[in-house]
C-alpha positions as CSV (number, residue, x, y, z in Angstrom):
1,X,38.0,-60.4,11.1
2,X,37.9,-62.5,14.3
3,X,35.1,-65.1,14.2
4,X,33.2,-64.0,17.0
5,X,33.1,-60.5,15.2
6,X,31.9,-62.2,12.2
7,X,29.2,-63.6,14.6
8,X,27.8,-60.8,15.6
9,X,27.9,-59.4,12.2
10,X,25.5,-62.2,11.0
11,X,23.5,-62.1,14.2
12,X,22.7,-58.1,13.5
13,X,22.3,-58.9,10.1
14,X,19.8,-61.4,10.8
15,X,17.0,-59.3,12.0
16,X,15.0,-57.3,9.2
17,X,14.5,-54.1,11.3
18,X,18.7,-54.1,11.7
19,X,18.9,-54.4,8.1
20,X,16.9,-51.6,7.5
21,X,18.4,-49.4,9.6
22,X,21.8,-49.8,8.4
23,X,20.2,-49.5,5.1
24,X,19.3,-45.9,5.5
25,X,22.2,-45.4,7.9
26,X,24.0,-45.9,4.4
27,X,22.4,-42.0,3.3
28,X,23.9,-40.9,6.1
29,X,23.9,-39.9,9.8
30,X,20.7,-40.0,11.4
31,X,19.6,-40.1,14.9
32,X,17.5,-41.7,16.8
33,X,14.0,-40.2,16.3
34,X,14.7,-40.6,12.2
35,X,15.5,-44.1,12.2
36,X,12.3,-44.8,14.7
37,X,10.2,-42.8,12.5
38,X,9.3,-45.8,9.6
39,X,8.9,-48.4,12.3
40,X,5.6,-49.1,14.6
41,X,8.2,-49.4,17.3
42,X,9.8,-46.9,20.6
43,X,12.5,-45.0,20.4
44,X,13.6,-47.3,23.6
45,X,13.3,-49.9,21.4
46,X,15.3,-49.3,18.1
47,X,18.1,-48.2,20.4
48,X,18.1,-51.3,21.3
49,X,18.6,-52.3,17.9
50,X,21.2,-50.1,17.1
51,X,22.6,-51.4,20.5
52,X,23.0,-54.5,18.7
53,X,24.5,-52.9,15.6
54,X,27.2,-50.8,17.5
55,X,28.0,-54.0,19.6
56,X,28.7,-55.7,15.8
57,X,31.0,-53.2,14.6
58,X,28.4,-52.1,12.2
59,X,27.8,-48.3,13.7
60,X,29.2,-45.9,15.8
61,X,27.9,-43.4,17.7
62,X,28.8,-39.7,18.1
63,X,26.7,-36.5,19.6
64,X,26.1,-33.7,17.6
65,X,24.7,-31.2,20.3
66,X,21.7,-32.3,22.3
67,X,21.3,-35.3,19.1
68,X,23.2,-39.0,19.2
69,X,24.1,-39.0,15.6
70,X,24.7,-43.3,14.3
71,X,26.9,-43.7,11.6
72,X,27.2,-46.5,9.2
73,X,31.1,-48.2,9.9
74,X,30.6,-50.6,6.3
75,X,34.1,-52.4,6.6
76,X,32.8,-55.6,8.8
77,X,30.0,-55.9,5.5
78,X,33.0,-56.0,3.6
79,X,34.6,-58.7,5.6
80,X,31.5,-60.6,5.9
81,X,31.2,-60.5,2.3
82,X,34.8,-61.7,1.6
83,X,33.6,-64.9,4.0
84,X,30.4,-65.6,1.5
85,X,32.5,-65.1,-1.5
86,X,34.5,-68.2,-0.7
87,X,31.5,-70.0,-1.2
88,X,30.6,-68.3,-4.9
89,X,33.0,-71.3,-6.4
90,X,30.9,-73.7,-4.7
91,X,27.5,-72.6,-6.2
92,X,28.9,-71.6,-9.7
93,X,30.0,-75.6,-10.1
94,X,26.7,-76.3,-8.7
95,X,25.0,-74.4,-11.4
96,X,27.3,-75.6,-13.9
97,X,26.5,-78.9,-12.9
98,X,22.9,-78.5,-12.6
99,X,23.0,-77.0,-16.4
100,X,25.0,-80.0,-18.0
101,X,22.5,-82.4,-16.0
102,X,19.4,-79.8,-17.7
103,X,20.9,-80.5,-21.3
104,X,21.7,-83.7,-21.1
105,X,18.3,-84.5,-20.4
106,X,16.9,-81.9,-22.7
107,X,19.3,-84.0,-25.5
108,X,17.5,-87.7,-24.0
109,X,14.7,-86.1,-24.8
110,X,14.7,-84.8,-28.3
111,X,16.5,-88.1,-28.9
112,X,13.9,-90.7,-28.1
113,X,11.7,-91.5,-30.4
């Protein structure tokens, strides 16, 4: 994945209305007028969210008679996913850390008198 992909993955990601679109997009194909239809928003205006999406990698788009069908495209998640995961090492020594630091004092503790 190119970084300027991964970019835009996180930059559609970041927005809570994004998320849940793709989140539903993830039961399938829907158009338009069914992902508007939880949110106090346009039409006009969660195309331009999904705008967004498509621009990330993170839809596509397709007609289906009269209807423009969005489809969830999931690999860039996958990618973005492998890119946090490098990190999981990081935090997990962290933790580990943080827990011998939590006993030791625990063990200061019940030691004093």
């Amino acid at each position: 994945m190119q970084v300027d992909q991964l970019s835009s993955v996180f930059g559609a990601l970041a927005d809570p209305t994004r998320r849940a679109i793709l989140a539903r997009l993830a039961e399938g194909d829907a158009t338009v007028a069914e992902l508007s239809a939880p949110f106090a928003m346009s039409q006009p205006a969660v195309s331009k969210h999904l705008k967004v999406l498509e621009q990330a990698g993170l839809i596509s788009r397709s007609r289906r008679a009269t209807a423009r069908l969005s489809h969830l495209e999931a690999e860039p998640l996958r990618e973005a996913t492998e890119w946090l995961a490098r990190y999981q090492e990081y935090w997990d020594e962290s933790f580990h850390r943080l827990d011998e630091l939590l006993a030791s004092l625990q063990r200061d503790h019940t030691d004093s008198p």
